[in-house]
C-alpha positions in Angstrom: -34.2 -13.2 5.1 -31.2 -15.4 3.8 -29.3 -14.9 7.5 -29.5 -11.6 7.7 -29.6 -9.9 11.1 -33.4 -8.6 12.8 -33.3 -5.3 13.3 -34.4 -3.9 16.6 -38.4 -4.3 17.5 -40.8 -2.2 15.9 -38.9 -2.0 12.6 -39.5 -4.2 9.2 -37.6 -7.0 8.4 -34.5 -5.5 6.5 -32.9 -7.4 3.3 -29.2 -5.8 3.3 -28.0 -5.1 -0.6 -26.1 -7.7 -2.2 -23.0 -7.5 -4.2 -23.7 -6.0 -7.2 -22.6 -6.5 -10.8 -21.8 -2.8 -10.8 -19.7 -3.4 -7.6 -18.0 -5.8 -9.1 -17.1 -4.1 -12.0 -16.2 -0.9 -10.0 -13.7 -3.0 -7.8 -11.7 -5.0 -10.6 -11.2 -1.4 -12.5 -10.0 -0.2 -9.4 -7.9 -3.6 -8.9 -6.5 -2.8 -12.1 -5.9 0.9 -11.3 -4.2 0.3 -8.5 -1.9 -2.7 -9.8 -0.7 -0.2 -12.1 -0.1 2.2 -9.7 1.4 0.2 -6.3 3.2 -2.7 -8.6 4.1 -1.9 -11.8 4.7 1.8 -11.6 7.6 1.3 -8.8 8.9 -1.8 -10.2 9.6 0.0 -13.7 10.5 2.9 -11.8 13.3 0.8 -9.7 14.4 -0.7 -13.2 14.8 2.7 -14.9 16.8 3.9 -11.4 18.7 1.1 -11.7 19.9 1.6 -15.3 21.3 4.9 -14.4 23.3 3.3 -11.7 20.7 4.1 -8.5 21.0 1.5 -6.2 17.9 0.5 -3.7 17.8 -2.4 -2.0 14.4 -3.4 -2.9 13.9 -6.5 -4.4 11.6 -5.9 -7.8 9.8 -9.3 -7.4 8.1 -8.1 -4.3 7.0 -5.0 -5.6 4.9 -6.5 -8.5 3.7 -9.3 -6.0 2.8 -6.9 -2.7 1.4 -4.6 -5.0 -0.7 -7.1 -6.5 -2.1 -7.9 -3.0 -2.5 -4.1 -2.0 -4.5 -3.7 -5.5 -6.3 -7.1 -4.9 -7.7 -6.1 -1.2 -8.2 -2.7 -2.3 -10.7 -4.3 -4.6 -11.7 -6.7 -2.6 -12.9 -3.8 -0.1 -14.6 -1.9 -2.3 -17.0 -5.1 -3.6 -17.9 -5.8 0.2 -18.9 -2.7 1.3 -22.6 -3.4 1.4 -22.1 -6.6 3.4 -20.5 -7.5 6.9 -17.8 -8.4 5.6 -16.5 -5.1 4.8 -14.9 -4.3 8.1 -12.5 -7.6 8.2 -11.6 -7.2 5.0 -11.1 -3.6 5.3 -8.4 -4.4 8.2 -6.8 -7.0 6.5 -6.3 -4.3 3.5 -4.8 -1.3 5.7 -2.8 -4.0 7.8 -0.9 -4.9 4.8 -0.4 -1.5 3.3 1.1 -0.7 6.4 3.3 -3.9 6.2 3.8 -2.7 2.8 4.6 0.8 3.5 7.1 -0.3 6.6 9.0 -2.6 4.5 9.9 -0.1 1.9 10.9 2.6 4.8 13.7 -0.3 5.9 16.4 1.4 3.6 14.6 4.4 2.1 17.9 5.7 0.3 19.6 5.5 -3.6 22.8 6.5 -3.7 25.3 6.4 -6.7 28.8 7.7 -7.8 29.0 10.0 -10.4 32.1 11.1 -11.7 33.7 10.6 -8.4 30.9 12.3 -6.5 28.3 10.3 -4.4 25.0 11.5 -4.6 22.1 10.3 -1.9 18.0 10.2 -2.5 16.6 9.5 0.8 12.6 9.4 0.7 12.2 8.2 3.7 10.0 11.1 4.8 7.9 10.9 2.2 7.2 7.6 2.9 6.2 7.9 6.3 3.5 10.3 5.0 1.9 7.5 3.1 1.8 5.6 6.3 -1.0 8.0 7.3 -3.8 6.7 5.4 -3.8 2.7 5.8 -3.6 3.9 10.0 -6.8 5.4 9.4 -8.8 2.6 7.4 -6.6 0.3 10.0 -8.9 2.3 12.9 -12.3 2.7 10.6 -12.2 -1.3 9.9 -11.8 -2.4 13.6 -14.3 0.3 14.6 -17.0 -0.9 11.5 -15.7 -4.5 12.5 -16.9 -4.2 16.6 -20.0 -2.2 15.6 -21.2 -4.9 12.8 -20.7 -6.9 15.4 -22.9 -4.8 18.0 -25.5 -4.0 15.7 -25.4 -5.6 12.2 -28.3 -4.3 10.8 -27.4 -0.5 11.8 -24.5 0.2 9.5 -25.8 -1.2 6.3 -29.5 0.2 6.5 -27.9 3.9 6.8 -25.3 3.7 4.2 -28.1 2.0 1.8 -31.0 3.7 2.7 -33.1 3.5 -0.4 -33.6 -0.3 0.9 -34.4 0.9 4.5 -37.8 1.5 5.7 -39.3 3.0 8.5 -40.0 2.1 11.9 -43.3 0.3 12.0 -45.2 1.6 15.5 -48.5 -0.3 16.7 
């Protein structure tokens, strides 16, 4: 039982699934995925803006490298779901989309002058939106977290129950 945790009397000793090839594979396509999407998208996005005379005061270096790290724990999430560590690292991925998410709302606004007249793009609203979702994988981690913690062998044998058995009674 290579340190996993007893279940509660009268059921068989549970084996929790491993991290699978499949996993694996799954999470670095959706590393990639999401690279593309958080870093490289809004980074040639701010150069395009920016060729056109739309000014934000986002420096491009840090969205290539903090969307690296949202695409990397993203990943990182999804390969760990069948163990314990899931919930940690789940929390550590929605902490820094928030961190993410806040640091882009700090001057939400391009503005420019065209032919004498300013024009303003504020998205700051929109952006607040996208603060929704990491808040609520923030609250599912720290809730999977305590009750991995409480019961480790009750989260994993539901979610995977092909490998579960039933109670044994005497």
């Amino acid at each position: 039982m290579s340190g996993s945790p007893s279940p509660p009397a009268g059921y068989p000793p549970y084996e929790p699934p491993g991290v699978s090839g499949a996993r694996i594979a799954g999470a670095v396509s959706l590393t990639l995925l999401y690279f593309g999407l958080v870093g490289l998208l809004p980074y040639y996005l701010e150069q395009y803006a920016a060729r056109y005379g739309l000014s934000a005061p986002i420096e491009p270096a840090f969205l290539v490298i903090a969307g690296f790290i949202v695409a990397f724990l993203a990943g990182l999430s999804v390969a760990t779901k069948p163990t314990r560590a899931w919930g940690p690292v789940r929390v550590m991925s929605a902490g820094f989309d928030l961190i993410y998410v806040v640091y882009l709302l700090q001057n939400p606004v391009y503005a420019t002058t065209i032919r004498g007249f300013s024009l303003t793009i504020t998205y700051g609203h929109l952006l607040e939106l996208f603060l929704i979702p990491p808040a609520i994988g923030l609250l599912a981690g720290i809730v999977t977290t305590l009750g991995d913690i409480r019961r480790p062998w009750e989260r994993i044998s539901f979610q995977f129950p092909q490998r579960a058995m039933a109670p044994v009674y005497g």
